[in-house]
C-alpha positions in Angstrom: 2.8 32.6 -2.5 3.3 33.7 -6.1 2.1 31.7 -8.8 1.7 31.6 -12.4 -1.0 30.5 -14.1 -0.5 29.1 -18.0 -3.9 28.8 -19.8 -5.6 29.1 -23.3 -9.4 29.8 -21.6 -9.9 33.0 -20.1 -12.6 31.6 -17.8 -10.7 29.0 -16.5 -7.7 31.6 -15.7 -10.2 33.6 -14.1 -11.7 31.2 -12.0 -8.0 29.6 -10.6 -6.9 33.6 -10.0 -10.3 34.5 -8.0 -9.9 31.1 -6.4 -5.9 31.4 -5.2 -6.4 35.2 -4.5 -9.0 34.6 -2.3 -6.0 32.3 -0.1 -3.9 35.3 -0.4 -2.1 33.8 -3.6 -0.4 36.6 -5.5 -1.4 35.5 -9.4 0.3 36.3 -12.9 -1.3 34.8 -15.8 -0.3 33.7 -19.0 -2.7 32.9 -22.4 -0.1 30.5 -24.0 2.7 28.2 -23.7 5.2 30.9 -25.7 3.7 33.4 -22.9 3.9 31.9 -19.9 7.5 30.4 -20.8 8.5 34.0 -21.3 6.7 35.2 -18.4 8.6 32.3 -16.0 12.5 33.3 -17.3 11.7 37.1 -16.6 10.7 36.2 -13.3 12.1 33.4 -12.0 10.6 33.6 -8.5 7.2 31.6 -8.7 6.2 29.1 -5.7 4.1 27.0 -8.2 3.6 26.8 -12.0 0.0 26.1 -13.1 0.2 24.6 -16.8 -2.5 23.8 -19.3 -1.9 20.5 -21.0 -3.8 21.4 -24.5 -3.1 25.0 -26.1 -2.4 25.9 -29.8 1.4 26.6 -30.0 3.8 24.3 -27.8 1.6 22.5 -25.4 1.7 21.7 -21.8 4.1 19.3 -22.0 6.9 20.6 -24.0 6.2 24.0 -22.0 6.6 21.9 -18.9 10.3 20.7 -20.8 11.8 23.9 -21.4 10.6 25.1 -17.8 12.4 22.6 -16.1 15.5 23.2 -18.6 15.8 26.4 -17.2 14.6 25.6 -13.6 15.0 21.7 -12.6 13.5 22.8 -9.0 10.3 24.4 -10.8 7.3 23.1 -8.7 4.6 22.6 -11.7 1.4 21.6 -11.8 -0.3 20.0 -14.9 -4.1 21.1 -15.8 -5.6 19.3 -18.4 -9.3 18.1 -19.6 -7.9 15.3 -21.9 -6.1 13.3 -19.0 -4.9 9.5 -18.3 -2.8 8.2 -15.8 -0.4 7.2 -18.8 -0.3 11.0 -19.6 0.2 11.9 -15.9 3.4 9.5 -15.9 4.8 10.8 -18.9 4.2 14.2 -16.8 5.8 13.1 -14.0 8.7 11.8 -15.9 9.5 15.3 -17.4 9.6 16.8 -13.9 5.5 17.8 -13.5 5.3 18.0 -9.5 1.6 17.3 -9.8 -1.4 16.8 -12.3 -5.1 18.6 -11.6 -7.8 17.2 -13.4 -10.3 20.1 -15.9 -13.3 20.5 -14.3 -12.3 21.4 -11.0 -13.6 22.7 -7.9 -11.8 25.3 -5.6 -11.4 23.0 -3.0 -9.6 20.4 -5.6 -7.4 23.4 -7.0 -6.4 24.8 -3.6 -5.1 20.7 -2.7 -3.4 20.1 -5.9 -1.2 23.3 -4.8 -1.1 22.2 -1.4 0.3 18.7 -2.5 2.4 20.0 -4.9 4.2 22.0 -2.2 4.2 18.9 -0.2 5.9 16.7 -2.2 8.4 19.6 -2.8 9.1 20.3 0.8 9.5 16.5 1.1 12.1 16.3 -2.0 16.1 16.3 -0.7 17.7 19.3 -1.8 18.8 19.1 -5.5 22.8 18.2 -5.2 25.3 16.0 -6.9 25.5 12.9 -4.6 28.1 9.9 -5.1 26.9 7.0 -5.4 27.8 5.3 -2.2 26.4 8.2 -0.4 23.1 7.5 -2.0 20.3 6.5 0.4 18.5 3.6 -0.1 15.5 4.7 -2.3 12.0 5.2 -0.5 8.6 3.6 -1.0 7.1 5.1 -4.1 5.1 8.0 -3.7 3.1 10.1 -6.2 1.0 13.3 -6.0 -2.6 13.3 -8.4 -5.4 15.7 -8.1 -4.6 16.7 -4.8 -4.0 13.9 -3.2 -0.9 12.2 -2.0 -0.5 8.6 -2.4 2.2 6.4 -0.2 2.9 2.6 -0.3 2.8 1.2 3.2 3.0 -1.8 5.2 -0.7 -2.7 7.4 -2.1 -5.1 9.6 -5.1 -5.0 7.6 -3.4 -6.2 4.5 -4.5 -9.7 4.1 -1.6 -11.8 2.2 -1.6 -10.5 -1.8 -3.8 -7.4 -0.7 -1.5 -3.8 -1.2 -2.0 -1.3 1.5 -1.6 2.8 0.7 -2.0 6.0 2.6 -3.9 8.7 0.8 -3.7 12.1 2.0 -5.9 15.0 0.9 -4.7 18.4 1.0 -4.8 21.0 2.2 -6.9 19.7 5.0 -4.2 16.8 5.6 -6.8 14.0 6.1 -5.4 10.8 5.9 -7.3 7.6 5.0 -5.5 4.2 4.5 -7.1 2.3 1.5 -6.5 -1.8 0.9 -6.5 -2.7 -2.9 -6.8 -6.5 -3.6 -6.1 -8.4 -6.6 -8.6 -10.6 -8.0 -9.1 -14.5 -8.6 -10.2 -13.2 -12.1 -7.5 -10.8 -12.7 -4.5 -13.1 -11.5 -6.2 -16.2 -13.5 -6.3 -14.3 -16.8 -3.0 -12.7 -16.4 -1.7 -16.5 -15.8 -3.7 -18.3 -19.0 -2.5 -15.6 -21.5 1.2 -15.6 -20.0 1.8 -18.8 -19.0 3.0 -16.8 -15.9 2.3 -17.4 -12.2 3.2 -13.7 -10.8 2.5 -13.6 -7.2 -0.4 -11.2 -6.1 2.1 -9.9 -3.6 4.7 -8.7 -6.1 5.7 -5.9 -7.9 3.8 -6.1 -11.0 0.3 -6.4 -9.2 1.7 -3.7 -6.9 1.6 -1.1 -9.6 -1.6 -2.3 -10.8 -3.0 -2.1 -7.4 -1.6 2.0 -7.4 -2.9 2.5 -11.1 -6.1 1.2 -9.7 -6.6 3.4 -6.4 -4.8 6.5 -9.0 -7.8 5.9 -11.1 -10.3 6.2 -8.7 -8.8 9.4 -7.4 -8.7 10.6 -10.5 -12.5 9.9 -11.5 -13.9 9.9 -8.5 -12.1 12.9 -6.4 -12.1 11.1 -3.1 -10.9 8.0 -1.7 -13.6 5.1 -1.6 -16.0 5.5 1.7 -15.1 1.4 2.2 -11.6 2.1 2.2 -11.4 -0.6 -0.4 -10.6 -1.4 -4.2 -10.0 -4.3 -6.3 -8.0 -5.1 -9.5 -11.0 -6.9 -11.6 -9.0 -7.0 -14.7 -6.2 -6.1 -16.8 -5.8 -4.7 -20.4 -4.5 -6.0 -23.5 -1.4 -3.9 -22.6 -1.3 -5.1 -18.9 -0.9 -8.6 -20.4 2.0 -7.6 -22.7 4.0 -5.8 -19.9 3.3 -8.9 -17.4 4.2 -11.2 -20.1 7.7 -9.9 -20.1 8.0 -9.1 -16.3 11.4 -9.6 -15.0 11.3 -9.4 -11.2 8.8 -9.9 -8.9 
């Protein structure tokens, strides 16, 4: 594969390139947002897009913009230090394929490519499609760290519980993890909204994916139980299921 590497700190280009090379990665490498931008147009042909979130000059994520201006297929993965799910969203929204949490190991590097491939493999091939033709869309999936997380349907979902297969690349392992909701979480949510939202529906569904996204993201693995639970909900959780219209 060829792949460019977009990155203010020498040492952590160095360490990616020696990592990737050592897979048999071709590597080009860029100090800046200006840079690498240049460096992507000229060539056009790279497999995957590495891309440092903080750098003097345009950042990460209006470098991530203007790649995807030029190439909407681009398969890029975001790099940063300073990260939140919030700021992996807004990531996701402007095309990122993946996000990769600073520090990193070689193992968590080589996944987030492997994932990030993944998911593009996985994507339909970029085409104007009427609407009638549309298929119906699928279950929500997202890529983070290296892992791949998929909504599912399981038996071992008790009633209000949300079920999700995580997959870690590259070595493909698959674990299925159950996230509940709690009695505190749904009775706080209720008392400062006046709002009975079902722990079944969709707004305790994305809190249930924000919470197992979280835990990939701090903890790098999936929890050895195989289970999470939603204790509580922010200021800003309340706000959003305060004016939730569907469930």
């Amino acid at each position: 594969m060829k792949l460019l590497i977009i990155d203010d700190e020498p040492h952590i280009r160095e360490m990616m390139r020696l990592t990737l090379e050592a897979a048999g990665d071709q590597i080009d490498e860029a100090a800046s947002g200006e840079e690498g931008l240049a460096q992507f147009i000229k060539a056009m042909d790279y497999d995957v897009v590495l891309l440092d979130q903080k750098m003097p000059g345009i950042d990460g994520l209006q470098t991530l913009k203007r790649i995807r201006e030029r190439a909407p297929a681009a398969c890029v993965v975001m790099v940063t230090a300073f990260a939140s799910i919030e700021l992996a969203v807004d990531a996701m929204k402007l095309g990122a394929t993946d996000f990769l949490r600073k520090p990193m190991t070689p193992e968590t590097l080589r996944g987030a490519v492997a994932a990030a491939l993944a998911n593009r493999s996985q994507s339909p091939a970029k085409r104007p499609v009427a609407l009638a033709e549309r298929p119906t869309p699928p279950i929500e999936t997202l890529t983070l760290n290296g892992f791949h997380i998929l909504r599912i349907e399981s038996a071992a979902a008790a009633p209000g519980e949300h079920a999700f297969r995580v997959t870690h690349f590259p070595d493909g392992t698959e674990v299925t993890v159950i996230v509940a909701i709690s009695p505190e979480a749904l009775g706080r949510v209720a008392r400062l909204t006046n709002r009975n939202l079902q722990p079944h529906g969709a707004f305790w569904r994305s809190q249930a994916e924000r919470r197992l996204s979280t835990e990939l993201w701090t903890e790098g693995r999936t929890p050895e139980s195989g289970r999470l639970t939603v204790e509580d909900v922010t200021r800003e959780d309340i706000d959003v299921a305060a004016a939730w219209t569907s469930d």
